[in-house]
MARGU-992896 format. One record per residue: residue in one letter; x, y, z of N, C-alpha, C in turn. Coordinates in Angstrom, 1 decimal, always signed. Example, Ala and Ser with C-alpha at 12.3 -4.5 7.8 and 13.67 -1.06 7.14 Angstrom:
BEGIN
a/+13.2/-5.7/+7.8/+12.3/-4.5/+7.8/+13.2/-3.3/+7.8
s/+12.8/-2.2/+7.1/+13.7/-1.1/+7.1/+12.9/+0.0/+7.9
END
This chain:
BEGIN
x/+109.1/+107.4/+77.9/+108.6/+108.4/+78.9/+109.7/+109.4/+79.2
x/+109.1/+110.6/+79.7/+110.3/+111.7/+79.7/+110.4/+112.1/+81.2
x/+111.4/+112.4/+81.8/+111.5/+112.3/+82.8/+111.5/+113.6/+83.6
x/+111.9/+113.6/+85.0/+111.6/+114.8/+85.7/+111.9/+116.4/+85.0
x/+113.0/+116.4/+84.5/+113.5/+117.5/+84.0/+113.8/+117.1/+82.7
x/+114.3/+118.1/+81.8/+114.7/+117.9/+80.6/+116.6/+118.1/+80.5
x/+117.0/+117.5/+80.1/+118.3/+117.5/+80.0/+119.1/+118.0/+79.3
x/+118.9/+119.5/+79.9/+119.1/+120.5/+79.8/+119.9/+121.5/+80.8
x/+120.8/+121.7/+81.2/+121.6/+122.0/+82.3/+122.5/+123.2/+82.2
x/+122.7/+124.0/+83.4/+123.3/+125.1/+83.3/+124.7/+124.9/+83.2
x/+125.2/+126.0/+82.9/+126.8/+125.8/+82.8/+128.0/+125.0/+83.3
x/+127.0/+124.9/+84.8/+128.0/+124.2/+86.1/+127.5/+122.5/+85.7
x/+126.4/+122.6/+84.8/+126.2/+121.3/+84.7/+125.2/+120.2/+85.7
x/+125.0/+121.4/+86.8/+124.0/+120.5/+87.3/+122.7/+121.1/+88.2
x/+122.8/+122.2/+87.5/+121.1/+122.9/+87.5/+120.1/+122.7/+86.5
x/+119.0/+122.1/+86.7/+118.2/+121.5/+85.8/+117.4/+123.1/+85.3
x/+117.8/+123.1/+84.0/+117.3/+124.9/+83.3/+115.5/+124.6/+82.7
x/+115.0/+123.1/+82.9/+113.2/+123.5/+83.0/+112.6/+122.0/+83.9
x/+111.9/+122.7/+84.0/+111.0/+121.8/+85.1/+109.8/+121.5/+85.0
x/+109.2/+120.5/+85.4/+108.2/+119.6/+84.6/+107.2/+120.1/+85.3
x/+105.6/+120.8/+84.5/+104.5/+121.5/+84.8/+103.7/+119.9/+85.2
x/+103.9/+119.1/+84.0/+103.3/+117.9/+84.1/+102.9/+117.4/+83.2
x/+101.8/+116.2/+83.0/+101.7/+115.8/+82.0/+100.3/+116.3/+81.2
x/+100.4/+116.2/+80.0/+99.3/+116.8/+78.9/+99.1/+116.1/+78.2
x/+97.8/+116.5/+77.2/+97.5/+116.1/+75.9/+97.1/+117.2/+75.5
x/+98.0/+117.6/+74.3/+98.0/+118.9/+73.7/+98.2/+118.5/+72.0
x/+97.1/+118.4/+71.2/+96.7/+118.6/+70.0/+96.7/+116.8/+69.4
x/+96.4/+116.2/+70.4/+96.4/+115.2/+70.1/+97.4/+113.8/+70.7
x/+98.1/+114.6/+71.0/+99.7/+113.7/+71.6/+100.2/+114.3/+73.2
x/+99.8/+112.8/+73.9/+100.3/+112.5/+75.1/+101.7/+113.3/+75.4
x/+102.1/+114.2/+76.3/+103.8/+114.0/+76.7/+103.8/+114.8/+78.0
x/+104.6/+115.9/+78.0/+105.5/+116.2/+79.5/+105.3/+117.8/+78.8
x/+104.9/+118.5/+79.8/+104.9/+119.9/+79.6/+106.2/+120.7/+80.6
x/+107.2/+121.3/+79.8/+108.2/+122.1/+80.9/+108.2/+124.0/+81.2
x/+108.3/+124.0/+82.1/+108.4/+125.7/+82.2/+110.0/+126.1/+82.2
x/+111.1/+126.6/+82.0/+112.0/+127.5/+81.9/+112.6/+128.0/+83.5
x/+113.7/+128.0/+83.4/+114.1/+129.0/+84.7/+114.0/+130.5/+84.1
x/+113.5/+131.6/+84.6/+113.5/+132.4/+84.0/+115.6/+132.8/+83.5
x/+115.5/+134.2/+82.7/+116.7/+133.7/+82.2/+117.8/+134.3/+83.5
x/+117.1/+135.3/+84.0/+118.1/+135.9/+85.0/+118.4/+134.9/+86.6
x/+117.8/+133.8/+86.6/+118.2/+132.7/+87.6/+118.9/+132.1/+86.6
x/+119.9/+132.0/+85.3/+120.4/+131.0/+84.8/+119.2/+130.6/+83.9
x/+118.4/+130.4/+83.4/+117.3/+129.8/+82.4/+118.1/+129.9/+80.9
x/+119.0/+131.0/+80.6/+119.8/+131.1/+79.2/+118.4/+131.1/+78.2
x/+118.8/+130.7/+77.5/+118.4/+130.4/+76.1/+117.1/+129.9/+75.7
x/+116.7/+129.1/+76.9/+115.7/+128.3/+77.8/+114.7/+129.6/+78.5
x/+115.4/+130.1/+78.5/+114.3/+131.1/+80.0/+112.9/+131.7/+79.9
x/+112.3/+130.8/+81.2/+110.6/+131.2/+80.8/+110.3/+131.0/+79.4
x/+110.3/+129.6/+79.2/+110.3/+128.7/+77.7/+109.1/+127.7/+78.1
x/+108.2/+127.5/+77.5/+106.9/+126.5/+78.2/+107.5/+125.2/+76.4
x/+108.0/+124.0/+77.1/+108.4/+122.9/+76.4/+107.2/+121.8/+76.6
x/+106.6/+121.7/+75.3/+105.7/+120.2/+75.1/+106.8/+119.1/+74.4
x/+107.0/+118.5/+75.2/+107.8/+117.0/+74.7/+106.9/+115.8/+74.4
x/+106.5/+115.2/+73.3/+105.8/+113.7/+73.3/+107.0/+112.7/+72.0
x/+106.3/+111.7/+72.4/+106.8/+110.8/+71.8/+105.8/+109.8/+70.7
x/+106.4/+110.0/+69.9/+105.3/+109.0/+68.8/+106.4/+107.9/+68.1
x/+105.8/+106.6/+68.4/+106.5/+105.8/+67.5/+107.8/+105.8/+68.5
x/+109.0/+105.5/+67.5/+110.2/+105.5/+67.9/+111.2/+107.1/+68.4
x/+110.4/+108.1/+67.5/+110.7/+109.2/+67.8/+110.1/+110.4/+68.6
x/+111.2/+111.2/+69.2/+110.3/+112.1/+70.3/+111.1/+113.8/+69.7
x/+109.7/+114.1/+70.1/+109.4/+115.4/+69.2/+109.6/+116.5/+70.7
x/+110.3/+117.8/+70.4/+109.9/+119.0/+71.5/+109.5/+120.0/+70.5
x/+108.6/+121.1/+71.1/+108.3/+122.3/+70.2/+108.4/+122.8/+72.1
x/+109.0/+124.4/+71.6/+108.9/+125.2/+72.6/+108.9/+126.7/+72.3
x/+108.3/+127.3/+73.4/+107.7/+128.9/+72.7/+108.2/+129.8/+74.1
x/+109.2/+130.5/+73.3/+109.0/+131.5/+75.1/+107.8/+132.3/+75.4
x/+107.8/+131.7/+76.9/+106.4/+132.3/+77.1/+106.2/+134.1/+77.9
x/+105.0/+134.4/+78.2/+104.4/+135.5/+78.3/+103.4/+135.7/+79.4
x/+102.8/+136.7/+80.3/+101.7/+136.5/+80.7/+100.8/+137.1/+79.9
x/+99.9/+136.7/+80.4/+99.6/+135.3/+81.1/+99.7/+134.5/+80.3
x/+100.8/+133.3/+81.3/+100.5/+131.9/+80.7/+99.7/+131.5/+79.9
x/+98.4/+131.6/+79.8/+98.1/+130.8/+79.5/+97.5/+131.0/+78.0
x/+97.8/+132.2/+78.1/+98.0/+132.4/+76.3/+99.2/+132.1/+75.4
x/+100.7/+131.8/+76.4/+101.4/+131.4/+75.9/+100.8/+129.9/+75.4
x/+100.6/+129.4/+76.6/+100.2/+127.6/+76.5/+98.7/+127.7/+75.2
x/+98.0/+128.3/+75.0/+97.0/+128.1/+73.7/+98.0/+128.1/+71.9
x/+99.5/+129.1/+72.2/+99.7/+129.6/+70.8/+100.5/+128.2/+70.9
x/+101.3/+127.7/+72.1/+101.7/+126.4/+71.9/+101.1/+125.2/+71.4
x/+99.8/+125.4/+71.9/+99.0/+124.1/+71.5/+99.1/+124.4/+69.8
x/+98.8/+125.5/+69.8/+98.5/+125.8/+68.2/+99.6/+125.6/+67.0
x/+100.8/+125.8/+67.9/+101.8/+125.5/+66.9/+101.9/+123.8/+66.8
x/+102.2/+123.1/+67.7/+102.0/+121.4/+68.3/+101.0/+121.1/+67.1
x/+99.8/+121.8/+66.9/+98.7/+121.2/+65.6/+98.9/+121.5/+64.7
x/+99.9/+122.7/+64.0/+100.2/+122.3/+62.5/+101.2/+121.6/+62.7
x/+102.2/+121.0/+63.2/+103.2/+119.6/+63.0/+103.0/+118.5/+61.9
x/+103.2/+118.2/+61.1/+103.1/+117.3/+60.3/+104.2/+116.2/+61.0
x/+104.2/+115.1/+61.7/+104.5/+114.1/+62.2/+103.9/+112.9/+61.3
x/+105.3/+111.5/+61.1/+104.2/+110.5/+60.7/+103.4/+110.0/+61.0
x/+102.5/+109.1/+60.7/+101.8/+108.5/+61.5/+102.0/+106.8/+61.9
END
């Protein structure tokens, strides 16, 4: 299971750079959806980044897409990339 933030941190080391929208099922696979600090609060490289984290098996997978408005056309091209993944089974 993946936890509140992703472990991911700003410079100083202890600003968490995305934050958990919540949980999903996106193209098949259970995980943790994150949003980005945008980059000008610190977000870097990360900023305003929408992150699907799941885990299959022993290994855990992130795909992340900087996002756009609206959301939630970012979150459809995400789904869409998450479904061509070739993961084992």
């Amino acid at each position: 299971m993946v936890g509140p933030a992703l472990s991911l941190h700003g410079l100083a080391g202890s600003v968490p750079l995305q934050h958990l929208i919540g949980r999903r099922r996106i193209a098949g696979h259970n995980g943790s959806l994150y949003f980005g600090l945008p980059y000008e609060q610190g977000g870097g490289e990360y900023g305003s980044h929408l992150t699907f984290v799941w885990q299959q098996g022993s290994w855990r997978y992130a795909a992340s897409l900087h996002s756009w408005n609206p959301h939630a056309a970012s979150l459809r091209v995400l789904e869409a990339l998450v479904a061509t993944l070739k993961t084992p089974q």
